[in-house]
The first five atom37 places (N, CA, C, CB, O) and aatype in JSON, in Angstrom:
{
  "aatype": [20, 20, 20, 20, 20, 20, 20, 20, 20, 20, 20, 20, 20, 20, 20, 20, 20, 20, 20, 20, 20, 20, 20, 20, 20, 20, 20, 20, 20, 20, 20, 20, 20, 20, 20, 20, 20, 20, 20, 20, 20, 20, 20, 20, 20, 20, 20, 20, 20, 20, 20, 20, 20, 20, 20, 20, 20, 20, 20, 20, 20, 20, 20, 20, 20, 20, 20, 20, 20, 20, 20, 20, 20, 20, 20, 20, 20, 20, 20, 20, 20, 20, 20, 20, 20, 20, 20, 20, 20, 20, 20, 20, 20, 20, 20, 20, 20, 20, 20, 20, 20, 20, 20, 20, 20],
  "atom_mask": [
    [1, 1, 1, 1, 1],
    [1, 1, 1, 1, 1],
    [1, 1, 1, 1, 1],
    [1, 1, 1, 1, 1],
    [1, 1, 1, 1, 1],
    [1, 1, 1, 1, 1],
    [1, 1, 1, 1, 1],
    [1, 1, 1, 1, 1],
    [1, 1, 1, 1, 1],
    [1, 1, 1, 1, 1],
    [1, 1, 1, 1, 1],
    [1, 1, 1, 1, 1],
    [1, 1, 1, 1, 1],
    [1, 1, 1, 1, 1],
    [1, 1, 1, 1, 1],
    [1, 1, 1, 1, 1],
    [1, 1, 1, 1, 1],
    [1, 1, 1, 1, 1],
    [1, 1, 1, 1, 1],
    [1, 1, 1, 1, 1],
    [1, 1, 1, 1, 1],
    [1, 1, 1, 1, 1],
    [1, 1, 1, 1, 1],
    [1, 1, 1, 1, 1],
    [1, 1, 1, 1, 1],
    [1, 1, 1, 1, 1],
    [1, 1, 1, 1, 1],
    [1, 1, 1, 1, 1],
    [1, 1, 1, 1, 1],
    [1, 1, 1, 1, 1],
    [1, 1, 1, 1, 1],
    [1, 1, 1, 1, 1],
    [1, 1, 1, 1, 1],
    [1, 1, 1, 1, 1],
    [1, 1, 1, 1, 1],
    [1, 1, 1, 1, 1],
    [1, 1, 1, 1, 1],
    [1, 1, 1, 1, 1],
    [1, 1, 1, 1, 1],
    [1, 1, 1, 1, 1],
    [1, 1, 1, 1, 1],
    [1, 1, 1, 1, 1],
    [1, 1, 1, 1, 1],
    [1, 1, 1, 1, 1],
    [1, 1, 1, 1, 1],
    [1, 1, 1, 1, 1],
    [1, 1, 1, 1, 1],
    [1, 1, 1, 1, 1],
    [1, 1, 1, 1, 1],
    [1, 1, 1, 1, 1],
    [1, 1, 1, 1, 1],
    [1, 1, 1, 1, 1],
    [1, 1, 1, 1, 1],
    [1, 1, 1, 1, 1],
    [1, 1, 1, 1, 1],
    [1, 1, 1, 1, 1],
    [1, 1, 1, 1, 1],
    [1, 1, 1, 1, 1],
    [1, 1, 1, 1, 1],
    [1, 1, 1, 1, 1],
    [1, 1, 1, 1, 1],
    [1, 1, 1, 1, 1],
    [1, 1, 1, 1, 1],
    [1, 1, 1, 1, 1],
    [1, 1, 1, 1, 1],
    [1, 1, 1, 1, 1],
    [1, 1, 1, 1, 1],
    [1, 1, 1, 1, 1],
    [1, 1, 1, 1, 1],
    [1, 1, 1, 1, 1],
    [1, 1, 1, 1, 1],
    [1, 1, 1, 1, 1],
    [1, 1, 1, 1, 1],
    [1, 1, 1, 1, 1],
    [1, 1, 1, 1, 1],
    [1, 1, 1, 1, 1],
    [1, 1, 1, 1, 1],
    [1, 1, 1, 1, 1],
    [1, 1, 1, 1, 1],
    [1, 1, 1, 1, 1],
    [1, 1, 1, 1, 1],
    [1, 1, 1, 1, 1],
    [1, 1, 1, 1, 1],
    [1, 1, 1, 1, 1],
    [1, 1, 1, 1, 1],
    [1, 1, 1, 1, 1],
    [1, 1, 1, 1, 1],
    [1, 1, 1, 1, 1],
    [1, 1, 1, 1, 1],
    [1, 1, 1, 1, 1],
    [1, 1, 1, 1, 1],
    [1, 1, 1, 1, 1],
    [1, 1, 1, 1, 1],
    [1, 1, 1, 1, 1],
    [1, 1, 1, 1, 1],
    [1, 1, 1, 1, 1],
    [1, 1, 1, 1, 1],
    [1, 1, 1, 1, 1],
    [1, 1, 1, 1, 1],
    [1, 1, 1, 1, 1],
    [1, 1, 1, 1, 1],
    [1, 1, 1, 1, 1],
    [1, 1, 1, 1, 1],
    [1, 1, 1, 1, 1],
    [1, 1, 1, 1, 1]
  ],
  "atom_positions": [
    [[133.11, 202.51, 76.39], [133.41, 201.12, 76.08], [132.14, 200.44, 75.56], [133.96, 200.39, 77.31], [131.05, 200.86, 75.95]],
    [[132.23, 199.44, 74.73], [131.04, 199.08, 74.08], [131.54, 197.45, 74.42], [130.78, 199.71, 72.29], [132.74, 197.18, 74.54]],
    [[130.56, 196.54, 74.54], [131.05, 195.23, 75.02], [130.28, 194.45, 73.72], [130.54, 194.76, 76.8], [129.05, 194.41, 73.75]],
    [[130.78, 194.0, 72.9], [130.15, 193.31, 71.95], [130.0, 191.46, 72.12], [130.98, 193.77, 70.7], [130.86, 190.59, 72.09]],
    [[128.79, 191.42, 72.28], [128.54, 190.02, 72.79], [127.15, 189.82, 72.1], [128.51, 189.85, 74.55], [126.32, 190.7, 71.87]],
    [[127.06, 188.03, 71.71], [126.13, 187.99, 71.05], [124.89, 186.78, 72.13], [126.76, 187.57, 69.48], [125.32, 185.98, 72.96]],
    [[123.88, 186.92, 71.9], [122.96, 186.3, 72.66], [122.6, 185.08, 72.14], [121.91, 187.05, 72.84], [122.05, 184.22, 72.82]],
    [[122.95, 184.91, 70.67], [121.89, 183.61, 69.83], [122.97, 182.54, 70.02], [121.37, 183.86, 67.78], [124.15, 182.68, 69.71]],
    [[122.41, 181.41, 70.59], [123.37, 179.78, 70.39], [124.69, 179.74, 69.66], [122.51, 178.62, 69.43], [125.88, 179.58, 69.95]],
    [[123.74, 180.05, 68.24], [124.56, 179.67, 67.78], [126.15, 180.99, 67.99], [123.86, 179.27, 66.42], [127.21, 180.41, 67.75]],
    [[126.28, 181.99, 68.24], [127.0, 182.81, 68.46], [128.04, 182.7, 69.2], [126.47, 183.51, 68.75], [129.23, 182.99, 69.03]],
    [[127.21, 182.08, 70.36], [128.28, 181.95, 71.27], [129.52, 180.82, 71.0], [127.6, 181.66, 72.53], [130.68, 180.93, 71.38]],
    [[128.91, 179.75, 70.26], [130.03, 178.82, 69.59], [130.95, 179.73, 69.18], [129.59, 177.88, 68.34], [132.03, 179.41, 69.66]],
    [[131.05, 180.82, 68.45], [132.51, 181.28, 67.51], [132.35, 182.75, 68.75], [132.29, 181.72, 65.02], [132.95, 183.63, 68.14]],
    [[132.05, 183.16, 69.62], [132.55, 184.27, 70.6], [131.85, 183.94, 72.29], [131.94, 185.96, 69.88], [131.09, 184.44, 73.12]],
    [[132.76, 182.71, 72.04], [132.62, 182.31, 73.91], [132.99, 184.19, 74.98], [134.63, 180.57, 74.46], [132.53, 184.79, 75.95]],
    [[133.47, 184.26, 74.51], [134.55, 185.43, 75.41], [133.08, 186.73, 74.91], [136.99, 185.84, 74.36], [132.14, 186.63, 74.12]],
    [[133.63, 188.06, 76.0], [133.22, 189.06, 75.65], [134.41, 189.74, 74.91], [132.63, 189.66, 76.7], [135.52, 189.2, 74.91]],
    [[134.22, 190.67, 74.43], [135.1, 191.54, 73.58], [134.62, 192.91, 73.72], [135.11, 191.14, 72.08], [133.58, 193.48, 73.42]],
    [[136.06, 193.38, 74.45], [135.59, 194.81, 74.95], [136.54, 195.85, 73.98], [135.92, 195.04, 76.83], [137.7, 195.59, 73.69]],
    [[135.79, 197.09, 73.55], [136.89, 197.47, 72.41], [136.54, 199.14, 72.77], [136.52, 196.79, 70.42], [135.42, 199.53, 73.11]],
    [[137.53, 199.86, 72.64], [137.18, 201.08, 72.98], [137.04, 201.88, 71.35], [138.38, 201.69, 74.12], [137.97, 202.06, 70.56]],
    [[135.76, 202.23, 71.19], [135.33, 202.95, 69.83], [135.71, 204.09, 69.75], [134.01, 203.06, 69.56], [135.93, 204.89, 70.65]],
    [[135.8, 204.23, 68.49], [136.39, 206.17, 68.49], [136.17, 206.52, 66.95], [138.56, 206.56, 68.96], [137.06, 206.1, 66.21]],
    [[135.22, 207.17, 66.42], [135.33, 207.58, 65.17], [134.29, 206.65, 64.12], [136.87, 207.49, 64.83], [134.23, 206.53, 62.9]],
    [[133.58, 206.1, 65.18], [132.8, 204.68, 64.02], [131.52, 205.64, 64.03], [132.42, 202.49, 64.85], [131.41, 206.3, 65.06]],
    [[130.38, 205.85, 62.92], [129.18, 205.39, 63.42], [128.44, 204.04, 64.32], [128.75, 205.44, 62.48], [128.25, 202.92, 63.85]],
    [[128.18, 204.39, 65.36], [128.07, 202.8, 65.79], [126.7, 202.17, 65.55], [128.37, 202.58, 67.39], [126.52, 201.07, 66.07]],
    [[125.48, 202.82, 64.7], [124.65, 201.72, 64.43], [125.1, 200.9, 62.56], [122.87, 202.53, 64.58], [124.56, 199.98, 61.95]],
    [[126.27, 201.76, 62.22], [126.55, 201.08, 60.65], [127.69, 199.99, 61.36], [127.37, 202.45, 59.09], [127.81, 198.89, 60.84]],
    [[128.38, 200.3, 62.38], [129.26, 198.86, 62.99], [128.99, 198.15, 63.21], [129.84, 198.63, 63.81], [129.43, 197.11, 62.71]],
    [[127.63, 198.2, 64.52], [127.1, 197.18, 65.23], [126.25, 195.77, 64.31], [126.13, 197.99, 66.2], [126.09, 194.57, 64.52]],
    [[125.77, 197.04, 62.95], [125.2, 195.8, 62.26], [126.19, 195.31, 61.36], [123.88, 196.06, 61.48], [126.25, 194.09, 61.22]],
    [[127.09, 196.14, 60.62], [128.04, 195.3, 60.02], [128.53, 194.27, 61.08], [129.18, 196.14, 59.44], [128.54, 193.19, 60.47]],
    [[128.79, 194.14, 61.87], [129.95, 193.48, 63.21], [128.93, 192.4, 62.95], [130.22, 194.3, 65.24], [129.37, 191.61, 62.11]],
    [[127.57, 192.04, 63.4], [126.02, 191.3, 63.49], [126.32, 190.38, 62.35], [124.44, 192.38, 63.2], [126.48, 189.16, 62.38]],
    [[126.39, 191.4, 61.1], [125.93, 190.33, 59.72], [127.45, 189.79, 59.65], [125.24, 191.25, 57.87], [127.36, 188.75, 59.01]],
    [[128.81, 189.98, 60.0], [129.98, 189.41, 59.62], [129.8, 188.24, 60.8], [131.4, 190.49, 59.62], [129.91, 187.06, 60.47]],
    [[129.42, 188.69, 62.55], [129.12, 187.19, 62.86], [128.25, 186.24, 62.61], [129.03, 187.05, 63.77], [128.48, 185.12, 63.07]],
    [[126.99, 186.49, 61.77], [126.57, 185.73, 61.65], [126.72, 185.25, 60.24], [125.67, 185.91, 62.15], [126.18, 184.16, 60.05]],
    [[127.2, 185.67, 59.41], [127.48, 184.7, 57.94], [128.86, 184.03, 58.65], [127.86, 185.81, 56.04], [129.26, 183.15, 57.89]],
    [[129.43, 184.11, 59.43], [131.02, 183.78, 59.82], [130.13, 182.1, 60.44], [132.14, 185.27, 61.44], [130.31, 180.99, 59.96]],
    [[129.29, 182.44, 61.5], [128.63, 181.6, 62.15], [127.91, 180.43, 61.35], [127.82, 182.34, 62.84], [127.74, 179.29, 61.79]],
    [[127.68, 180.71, 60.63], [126.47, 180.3, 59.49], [127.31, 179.23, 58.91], [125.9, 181.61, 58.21], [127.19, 178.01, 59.01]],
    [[128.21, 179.96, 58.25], [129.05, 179.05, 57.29], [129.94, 178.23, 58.4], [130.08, 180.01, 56.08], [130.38, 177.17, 57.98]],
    [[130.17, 178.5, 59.39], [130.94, 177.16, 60.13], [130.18, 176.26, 60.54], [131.74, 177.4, 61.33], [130.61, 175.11, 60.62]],
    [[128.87, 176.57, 60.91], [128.19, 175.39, 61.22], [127.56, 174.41, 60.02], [127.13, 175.84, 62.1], [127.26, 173.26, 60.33]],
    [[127.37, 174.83, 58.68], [127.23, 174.47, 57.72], [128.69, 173.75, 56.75], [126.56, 175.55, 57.34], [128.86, 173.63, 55.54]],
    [[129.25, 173.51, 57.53], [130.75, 172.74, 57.41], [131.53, 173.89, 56.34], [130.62, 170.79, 56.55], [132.56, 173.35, 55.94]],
    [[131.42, 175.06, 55.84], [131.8, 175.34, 54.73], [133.0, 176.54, 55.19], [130.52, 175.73, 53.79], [133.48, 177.25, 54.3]],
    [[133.41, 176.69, 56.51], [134.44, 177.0, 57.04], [134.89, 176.25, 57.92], [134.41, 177.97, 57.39], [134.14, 175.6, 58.64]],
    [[136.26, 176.24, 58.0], [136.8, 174.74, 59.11], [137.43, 175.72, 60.44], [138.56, 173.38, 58.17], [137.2, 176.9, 60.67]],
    [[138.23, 174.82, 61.15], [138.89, 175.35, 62.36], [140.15, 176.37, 61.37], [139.6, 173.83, 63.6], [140.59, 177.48, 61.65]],
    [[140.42, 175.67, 60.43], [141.97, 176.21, 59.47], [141.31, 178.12, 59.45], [142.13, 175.09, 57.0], [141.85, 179.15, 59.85]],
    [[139.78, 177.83, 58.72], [139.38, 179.13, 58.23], [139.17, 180.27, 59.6], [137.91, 178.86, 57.32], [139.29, 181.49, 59.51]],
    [[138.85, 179.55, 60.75], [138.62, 180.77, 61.71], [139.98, 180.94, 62.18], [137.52, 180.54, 62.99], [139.97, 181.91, 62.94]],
    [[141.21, 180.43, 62.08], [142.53, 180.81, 62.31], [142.91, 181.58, 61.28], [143.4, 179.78, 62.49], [143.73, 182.36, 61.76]],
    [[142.81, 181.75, 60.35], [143.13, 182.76, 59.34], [142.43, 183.86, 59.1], [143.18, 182.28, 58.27], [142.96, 184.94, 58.86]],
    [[140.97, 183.64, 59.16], [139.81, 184.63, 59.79], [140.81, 186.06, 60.75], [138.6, 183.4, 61.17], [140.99, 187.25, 60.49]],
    [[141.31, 185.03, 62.06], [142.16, 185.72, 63.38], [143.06, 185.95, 63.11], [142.43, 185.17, 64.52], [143.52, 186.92, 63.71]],
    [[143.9, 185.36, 62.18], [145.26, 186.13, 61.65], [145.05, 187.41, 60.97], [146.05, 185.28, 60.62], [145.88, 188.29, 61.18]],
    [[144.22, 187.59, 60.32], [143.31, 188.58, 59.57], [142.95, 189.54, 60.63], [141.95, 187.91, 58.87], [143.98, 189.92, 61.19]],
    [[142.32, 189.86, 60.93], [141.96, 190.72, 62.52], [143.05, 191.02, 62.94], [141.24, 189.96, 63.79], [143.34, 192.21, 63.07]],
    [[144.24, 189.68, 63.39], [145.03, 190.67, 63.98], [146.25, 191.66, 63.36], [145.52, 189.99, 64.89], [146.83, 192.66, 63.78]],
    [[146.34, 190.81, 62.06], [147.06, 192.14, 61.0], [146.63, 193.77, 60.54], [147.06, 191.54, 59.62], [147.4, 194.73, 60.51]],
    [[145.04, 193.74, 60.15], [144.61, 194.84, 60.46], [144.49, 195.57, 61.42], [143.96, 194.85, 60.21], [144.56, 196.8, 61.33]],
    [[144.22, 194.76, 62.81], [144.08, 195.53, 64.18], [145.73, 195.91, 64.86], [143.11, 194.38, 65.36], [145.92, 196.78, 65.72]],
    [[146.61, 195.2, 64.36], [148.28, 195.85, 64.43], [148.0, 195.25, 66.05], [148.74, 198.15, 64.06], [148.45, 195.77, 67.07]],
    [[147.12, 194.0, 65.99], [146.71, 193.43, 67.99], [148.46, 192.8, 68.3], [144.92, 191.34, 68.22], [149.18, 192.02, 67.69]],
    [[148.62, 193.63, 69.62], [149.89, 192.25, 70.21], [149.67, 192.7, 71.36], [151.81, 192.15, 69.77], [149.23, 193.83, 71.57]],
    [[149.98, 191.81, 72.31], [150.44, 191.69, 73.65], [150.96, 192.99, 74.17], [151.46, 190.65, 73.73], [151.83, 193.7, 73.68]],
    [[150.13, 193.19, 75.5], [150.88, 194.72, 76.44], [152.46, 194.52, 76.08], [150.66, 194.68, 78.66], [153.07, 195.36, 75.41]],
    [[152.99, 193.48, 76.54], [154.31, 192.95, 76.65], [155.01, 193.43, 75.4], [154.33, 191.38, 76.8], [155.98, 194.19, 75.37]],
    [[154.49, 192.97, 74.53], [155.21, 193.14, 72.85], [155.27, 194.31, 72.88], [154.44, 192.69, 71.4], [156.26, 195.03, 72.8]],
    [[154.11, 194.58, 73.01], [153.67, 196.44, 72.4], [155.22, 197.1, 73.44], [151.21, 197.42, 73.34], [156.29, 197.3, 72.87]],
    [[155.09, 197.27, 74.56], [155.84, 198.03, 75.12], [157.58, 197.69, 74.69], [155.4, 197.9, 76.59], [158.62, 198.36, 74.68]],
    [[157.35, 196.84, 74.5], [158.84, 196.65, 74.12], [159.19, 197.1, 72.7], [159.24, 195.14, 74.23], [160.24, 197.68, 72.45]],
    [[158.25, 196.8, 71.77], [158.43, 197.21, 70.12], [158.3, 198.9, 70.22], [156.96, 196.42, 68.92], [158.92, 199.52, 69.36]],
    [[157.63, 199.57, 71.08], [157.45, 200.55, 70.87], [158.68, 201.46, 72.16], [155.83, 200.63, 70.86], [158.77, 202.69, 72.28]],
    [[159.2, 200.78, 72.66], [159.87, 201.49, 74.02], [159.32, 202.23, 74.75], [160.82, 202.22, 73.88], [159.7, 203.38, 74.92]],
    [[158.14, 201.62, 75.45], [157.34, 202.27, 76.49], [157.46, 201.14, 77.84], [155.61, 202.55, 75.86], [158.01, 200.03, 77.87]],
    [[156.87, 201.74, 78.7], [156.63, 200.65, 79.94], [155.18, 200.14, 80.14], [157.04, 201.33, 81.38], [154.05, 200.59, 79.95]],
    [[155.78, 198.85, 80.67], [154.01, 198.22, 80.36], [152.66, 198.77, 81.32], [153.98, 196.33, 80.73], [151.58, 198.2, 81.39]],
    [[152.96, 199.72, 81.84], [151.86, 200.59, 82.69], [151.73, 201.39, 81.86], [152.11, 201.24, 84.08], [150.58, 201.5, 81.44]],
    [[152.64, 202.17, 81.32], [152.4, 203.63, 79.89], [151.36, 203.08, 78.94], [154.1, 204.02, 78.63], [150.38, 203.75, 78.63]],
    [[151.56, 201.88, 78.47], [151.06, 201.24, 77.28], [149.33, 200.72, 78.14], [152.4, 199.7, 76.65], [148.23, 201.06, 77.7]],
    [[149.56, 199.89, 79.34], [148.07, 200.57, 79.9], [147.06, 201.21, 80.01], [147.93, 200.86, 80.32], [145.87, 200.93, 79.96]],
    [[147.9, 202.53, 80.23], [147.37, 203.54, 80.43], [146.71, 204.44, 79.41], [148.12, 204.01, 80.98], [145.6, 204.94, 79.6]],
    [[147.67, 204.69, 77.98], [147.71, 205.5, 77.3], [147.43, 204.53, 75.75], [149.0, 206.34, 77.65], [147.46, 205.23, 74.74]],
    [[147.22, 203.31, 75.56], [146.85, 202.78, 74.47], [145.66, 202.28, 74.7], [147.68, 201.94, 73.98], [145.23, 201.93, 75.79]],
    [[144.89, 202.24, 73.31], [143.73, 201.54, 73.15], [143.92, 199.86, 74.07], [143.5, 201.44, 71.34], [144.83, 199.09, 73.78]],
    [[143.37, 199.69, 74.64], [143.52, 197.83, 75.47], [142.26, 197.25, 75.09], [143.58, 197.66, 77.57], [141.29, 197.99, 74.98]],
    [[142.18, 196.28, 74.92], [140.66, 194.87, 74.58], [141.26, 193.95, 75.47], [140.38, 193.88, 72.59], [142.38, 193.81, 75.96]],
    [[140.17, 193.39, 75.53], [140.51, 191.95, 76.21], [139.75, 190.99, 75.15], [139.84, 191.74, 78.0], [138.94, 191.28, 74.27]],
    [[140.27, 189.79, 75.53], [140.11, 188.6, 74.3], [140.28, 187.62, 74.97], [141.09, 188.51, 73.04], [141.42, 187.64, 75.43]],
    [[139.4, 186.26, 75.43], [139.6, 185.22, 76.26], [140.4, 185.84, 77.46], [140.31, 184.05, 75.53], [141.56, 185.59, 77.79]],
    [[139.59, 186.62, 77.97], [140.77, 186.68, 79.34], [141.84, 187.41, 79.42], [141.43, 185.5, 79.61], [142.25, 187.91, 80.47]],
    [[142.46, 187.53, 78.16], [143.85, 188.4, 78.06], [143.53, 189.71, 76.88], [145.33, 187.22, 77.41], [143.09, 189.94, 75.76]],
    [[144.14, 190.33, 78.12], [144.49, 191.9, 77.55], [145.5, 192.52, 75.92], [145.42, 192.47, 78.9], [146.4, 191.7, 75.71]],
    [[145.5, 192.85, 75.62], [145.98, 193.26, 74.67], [145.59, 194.9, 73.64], [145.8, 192.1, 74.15], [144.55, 195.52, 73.43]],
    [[147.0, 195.08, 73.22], [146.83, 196.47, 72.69], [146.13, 196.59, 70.39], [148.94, 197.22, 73.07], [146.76, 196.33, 69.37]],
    [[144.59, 197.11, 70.6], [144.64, 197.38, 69.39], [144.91, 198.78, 68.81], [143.62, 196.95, 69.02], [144.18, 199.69, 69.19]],
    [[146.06, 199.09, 67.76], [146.4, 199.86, 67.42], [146.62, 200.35, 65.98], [147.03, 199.79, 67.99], [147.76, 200.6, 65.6]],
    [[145.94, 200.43, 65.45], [145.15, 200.28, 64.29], [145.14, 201.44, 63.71], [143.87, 199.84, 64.49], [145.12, 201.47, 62.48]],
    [[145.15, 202.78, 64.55], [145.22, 204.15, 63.98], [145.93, 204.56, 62.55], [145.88, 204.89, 64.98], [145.93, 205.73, 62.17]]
  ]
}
């Protein structure tokens, strides 16, 4: 598990939360800095007014279309599993507090 969290001020404005993601298949020093330079031009430009609240909701709609992210709940039901199977046996993150399946494969 890799916990991606950022230390600088300004960071924590756009990733209050930790974000825990289970890696598989990345190089992780070409992620960690891509992941770095996308939060901080993401960061950059919101505090510089030139992304709004509209843009980091579409930003997250974005993420979660590629990441195929939904709810234990959803997942097990769209997929006909039980929500302990889907636990157990799917990729899980957490995000503010709540769990959820990324499935992205």
């Amino acid at each position: 598990m890799i916990k991606v969290s950022q230390t600088d001020s300004h960071m924590l404005k756009l990733t209050p939360t930790t974000i825990i993601i289970n890696s598989k298949n990345w190089t992780m020093s070409e992620t960690i800095e891509n992941t770095k330079k996308l939060l901080d031009f993401t960061a950059s430009k919101f505090e510089q007014g030139e992304l709004d609240n509209d843009s980091l909701v579409q930003l997250i709609a974005l993420c979660i279309d590629y990441g195929n992210i939904m709810s234990i709940q959803d997942y097990a039901k769209k997929y006909g599993m039980s929500y302990n199977g889907v636990k157990k046996f799917r990729n899980i993150i957490l995000i503010a507090g709540k769990k959820f399946v990324l499935d992205n494969d």
